[in-house]
N, C-alpha and C positions, 0 to 999 in steps of 0.2 A: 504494500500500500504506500503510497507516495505521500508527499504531506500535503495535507489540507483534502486528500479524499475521502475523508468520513469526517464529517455528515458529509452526506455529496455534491451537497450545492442547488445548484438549478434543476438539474434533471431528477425530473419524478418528485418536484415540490411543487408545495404552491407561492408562486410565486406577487408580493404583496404591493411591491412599488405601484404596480398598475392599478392597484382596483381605488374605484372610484371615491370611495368615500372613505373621508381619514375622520381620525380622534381628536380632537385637542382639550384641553384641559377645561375648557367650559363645558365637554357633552361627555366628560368620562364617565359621570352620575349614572348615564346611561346603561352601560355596560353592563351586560346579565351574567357575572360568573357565575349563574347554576340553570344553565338552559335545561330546556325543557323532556329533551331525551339525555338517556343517559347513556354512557362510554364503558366498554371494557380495553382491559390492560392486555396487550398479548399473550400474556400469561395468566390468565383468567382459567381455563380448562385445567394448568398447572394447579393454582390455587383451589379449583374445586374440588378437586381429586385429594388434595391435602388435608379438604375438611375447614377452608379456612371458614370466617364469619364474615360477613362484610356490611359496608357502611358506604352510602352516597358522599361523595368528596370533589366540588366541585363539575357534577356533573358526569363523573366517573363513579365507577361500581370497582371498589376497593378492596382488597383486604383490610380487617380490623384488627382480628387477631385470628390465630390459629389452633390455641388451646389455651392458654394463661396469658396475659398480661403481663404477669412480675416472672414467669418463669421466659421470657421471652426478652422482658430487658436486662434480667440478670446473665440471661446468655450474653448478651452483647457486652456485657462488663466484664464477664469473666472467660468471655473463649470469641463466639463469635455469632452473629446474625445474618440475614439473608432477607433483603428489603425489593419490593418493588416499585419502583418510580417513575414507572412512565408514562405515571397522569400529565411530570414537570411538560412545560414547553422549551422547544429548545429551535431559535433562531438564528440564521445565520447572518452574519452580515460582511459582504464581501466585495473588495475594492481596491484602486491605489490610496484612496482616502479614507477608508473604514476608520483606522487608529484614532483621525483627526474627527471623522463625523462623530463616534465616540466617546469623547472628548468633548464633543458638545451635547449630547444626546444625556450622558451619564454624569452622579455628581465622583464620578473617580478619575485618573487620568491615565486611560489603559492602554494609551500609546507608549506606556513606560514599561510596559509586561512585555516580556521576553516569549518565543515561542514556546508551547509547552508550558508554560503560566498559569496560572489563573489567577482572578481576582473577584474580592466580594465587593459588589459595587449598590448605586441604588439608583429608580428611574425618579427621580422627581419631577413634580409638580410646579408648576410658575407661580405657582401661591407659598412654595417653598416645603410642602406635604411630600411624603412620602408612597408613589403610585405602585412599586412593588420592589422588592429586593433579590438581588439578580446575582447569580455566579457569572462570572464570564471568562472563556478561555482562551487563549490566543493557538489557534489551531496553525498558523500561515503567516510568511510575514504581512499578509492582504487580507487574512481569514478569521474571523471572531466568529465563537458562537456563544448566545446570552442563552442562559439558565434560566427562565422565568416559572415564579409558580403558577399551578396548574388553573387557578381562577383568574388568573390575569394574563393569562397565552396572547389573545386576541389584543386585549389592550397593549402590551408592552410589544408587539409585533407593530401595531398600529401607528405606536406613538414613536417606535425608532423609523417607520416609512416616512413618518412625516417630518424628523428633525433630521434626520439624517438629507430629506429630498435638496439640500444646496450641495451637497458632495457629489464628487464621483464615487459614489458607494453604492450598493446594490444590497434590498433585505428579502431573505427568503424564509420564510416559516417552514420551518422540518420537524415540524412536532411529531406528525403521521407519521414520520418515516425513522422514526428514534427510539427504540425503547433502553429502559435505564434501569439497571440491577445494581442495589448497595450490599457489598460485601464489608462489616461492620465490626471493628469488636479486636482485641490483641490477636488472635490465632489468626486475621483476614490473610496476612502475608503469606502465612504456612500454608494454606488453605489453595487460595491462589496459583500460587506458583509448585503448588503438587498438583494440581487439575490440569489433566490431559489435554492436549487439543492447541492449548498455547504458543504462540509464535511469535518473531517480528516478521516487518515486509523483508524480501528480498528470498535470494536461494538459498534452497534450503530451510526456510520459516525457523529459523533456530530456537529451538526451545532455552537450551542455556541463555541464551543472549537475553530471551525474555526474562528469563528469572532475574541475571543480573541489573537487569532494566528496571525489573517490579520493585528489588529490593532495595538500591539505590534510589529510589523516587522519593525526593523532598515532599512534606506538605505545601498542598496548592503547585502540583506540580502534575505535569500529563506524560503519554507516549502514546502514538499510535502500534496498535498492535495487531496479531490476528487471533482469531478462535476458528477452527476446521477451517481453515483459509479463507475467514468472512470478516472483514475490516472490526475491528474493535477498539473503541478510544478510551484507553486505562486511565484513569485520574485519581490522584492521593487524596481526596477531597472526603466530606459527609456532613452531617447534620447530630451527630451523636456524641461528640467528646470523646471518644473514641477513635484509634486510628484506625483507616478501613479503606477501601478503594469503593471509586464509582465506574461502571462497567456502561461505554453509551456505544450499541450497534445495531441491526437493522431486525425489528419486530419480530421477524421469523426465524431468524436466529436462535434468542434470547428463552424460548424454553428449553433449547438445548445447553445453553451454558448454565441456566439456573439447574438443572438435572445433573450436568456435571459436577456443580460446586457444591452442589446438597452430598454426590453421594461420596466426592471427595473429601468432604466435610465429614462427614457420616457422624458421630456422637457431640462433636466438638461443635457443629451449626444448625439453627433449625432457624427456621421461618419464620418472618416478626412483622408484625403488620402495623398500622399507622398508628396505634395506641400507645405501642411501647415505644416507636421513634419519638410520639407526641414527649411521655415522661423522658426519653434520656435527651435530648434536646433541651427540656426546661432545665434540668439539674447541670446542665452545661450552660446555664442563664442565654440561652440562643432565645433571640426575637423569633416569634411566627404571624406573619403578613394576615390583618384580621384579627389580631388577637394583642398584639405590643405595638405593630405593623400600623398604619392609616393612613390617606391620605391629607385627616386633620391634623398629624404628630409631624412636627419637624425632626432630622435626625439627631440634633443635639439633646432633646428633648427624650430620646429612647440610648442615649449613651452611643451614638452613633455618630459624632461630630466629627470623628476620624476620620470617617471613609468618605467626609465631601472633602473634595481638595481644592481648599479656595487657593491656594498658589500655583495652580497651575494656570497658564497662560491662556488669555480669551475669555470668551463667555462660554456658558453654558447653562442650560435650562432650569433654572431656580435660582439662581447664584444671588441675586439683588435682595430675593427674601429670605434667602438661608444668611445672608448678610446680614440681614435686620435683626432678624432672629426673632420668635416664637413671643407673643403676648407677654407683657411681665405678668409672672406668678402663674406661669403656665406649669403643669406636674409636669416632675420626671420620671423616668423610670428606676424601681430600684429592688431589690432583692428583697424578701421577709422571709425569716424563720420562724418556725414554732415547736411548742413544744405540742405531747400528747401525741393524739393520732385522729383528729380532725382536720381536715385540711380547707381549705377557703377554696371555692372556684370561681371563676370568669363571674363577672359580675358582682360579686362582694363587696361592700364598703370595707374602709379602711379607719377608723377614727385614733384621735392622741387621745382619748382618756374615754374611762370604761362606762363614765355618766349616760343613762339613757338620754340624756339630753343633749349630749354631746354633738355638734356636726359633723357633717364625715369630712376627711380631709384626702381620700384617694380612691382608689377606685381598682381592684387583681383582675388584671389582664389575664394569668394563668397558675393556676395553683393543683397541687398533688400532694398523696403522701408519701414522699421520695422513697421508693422501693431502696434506694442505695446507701440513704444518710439515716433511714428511719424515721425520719418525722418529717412533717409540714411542710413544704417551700412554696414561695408564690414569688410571684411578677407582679409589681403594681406602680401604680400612678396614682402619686403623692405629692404632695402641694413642698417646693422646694426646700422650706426650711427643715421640712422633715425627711429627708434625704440623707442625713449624714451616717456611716457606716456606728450602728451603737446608739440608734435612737429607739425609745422604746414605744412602740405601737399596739394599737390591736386591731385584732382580723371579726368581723362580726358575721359569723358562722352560725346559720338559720339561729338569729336571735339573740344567740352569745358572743358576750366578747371575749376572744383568745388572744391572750398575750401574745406578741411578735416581735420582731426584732429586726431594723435594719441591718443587713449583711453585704458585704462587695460579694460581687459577681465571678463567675460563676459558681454554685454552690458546692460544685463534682469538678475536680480535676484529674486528669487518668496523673497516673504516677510517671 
């Protein structure tokens, strides 16, 4: 496989620049992420046969879980998981000018990522909001592909056809044509590179090369590879605090290498579905779009301030209101522990003192009872002063107040 041929480009996509009607930030409201039929994963008939459960996500028919919950994220902590993700969208954008369109289009400046890169970046909003939060890979010296999640495919496809439209760039939507298998968890490496089938491009598809390739691979780092000589694009990347690879190749492929790395796997991997990514993702304090994510939150405001790069040279879309910065006395985002084994969810107030009369002062984005730490963790949005790491709070859990605790992020670190 030669570089930049998977995803493939133009051929056998659909291709976006042309169609008639674009997005912009006055009609995004519009946008329907949960249309009205629903999707399956290529690996859907895999997943049935396994027993999984499933859940609508975005318009997609899911795995939820498979058997347990906690027995499914405690694999990914302690050996390894086996994720399917190819509800993500994944776009291409391809050009002498991509790096630069880029560079306007995103608040990151990914004409500084190297081939084989990646980068976490975000689409913002001209109102300075947050429209979705994106991986993106530098496939090509000419070749990006953005990571988009799965309820904003359409939108963040749209909204790069139209900032992108003053370049010589070209964007193609290759969702269809992409499916994405997360291998998860300390044992993913072993896992991987014992599973048959493995290659890089050229003669001979050499399997050592590959291993040396998989093992050598920094985080946020890619290679193109092959599986039974079918283009595969290996990334050190995930969404779990965990190290683990992300597996992106062509639909009809991808139950064949999930069957591989299960049965390579064999006691050490089983199958984890969006419940347990949901919990090891929080306990790794990771945003999820929807829920930390908005296009009302600026990123400084979710601990995100980094990833806009206001020194980088030019405009680009938000910059003037990511400048201004967010309403005074707008919440921030920030950590709460607890004790017990109650845990606060999405929707819970937040208050400084246990007074039934008390006002609330924030608001949990996302809360569990950390399978890994044992008690309580949440995400919330808290009025600034009470931000500082060692402020004492509480979570008001149907009716009661539970003690809490401001904590820095994230709550799980792998060792």
């Amino acid at each position: 496989m030669t570089e930049g041929e998977f995803p493939r480009g133009p051929q056998g996509t659909r291709r976006i620049r042309d169609q008639e009607n674009s997005v912009s930030d006055h009609d995004v409201s519009d946008h329907d992420p949960n249309p009205a039929f629903e999707r399956t994963s290529p690996l859907d008939a895999v997943h049935r046969a396994a027993g999984a459960s499933f859940t609508d996500f975005a318009g997609w028919q899911m795995p939820l879980r498979y058997d347990s919950d906690l027995a499914e994220h405690h694999a990914v902590r302690r050996s390894a998981g086996l994720f399917d993700l190819s509800h993500m969208g994944e776009i291409l954008v391809v050009g002498p000018e991509a790096a630069a369109a880029l560079d306007y289009a995103l608040a990151g400046r990914l004409s500084a990522i190297a081939i084989g890169q990646a980068k976490y970046s975000l689409l913002l909003a001209r109102t300075g909001g947050i429209l979705d939060d994106l991986v993106v890979y530098r496939t090509g010296e000419d070749r990006f592909m953005v990571v988009a999640n799965a309820a904003n495919r359409d939108l963040v496809a749209e909204e790069l056809r139209d900032r992108t439209a003053p370049f010589e760039a070209e964007v193609y939507d290759e969702s269809d044509d992409v499916a994405l298998i997360a291998l998860q968890g300390p044992a993913s490496l072993a896992i991987l590179t014992e599973t048959p089938g493995f290659g890089v491009p050229g003669p001979g598809n050499d399997v050592e090369d590959f291993r040396e390739q998989a093992a050598a691979l920094k985080y946020y780092r890619a290679f193109p590879a092959q599986f039974q000589d079918e283009p595969v694009y290996v990334a050190r990347t995930g969404y779990t605090g965990e190290d683990g690879f992300e597996l992106y190749l062509a639909p009809e492929v991808a139950p064949k290498l999930w069957e591989a790395l299960a049965e390579t796997g064999g006691s050490r991997l089983v199958p984890a579905g969006l419940a347990a990514r949901d919990t090891l993702r929080l306990e790794a304090g990771m945003p999820l779009y929807g829920h930390e994510l908005d296009r009302e939150t600026f990123p400084v405001q979710a601990g995100l301030g980094r990833v806009v790069a206001l020194a980088k040279e030019g405009d680009f879309v938000g910059r003037t209101a990511v400048e201004a910065g967010p309403p005074a006395g707008a919440r921030v985002l920030v950590g709460l522990a607890a004790e017990g084994r109650r845990a606060a969810r999405a929707g819970y107030e937040v208050f400084d003192d246990a007074g039934a009369d008390a006002a609330a002062r924030g608001t949990v984005t996302s809360g569990v009872l950390s399978p890994t730490l044992g008690h309580p963790v949440a995400l919330a949005y808290v009025d600034p002063e009470l931000a500082e790491p060692g402020t004492a709070l509480f979570l008001d859990v149907r009716g009661t107040r539970i003690p809490a605790e401001v904590v820095r992020l994230p709550f799980y670190t792998r060792a």
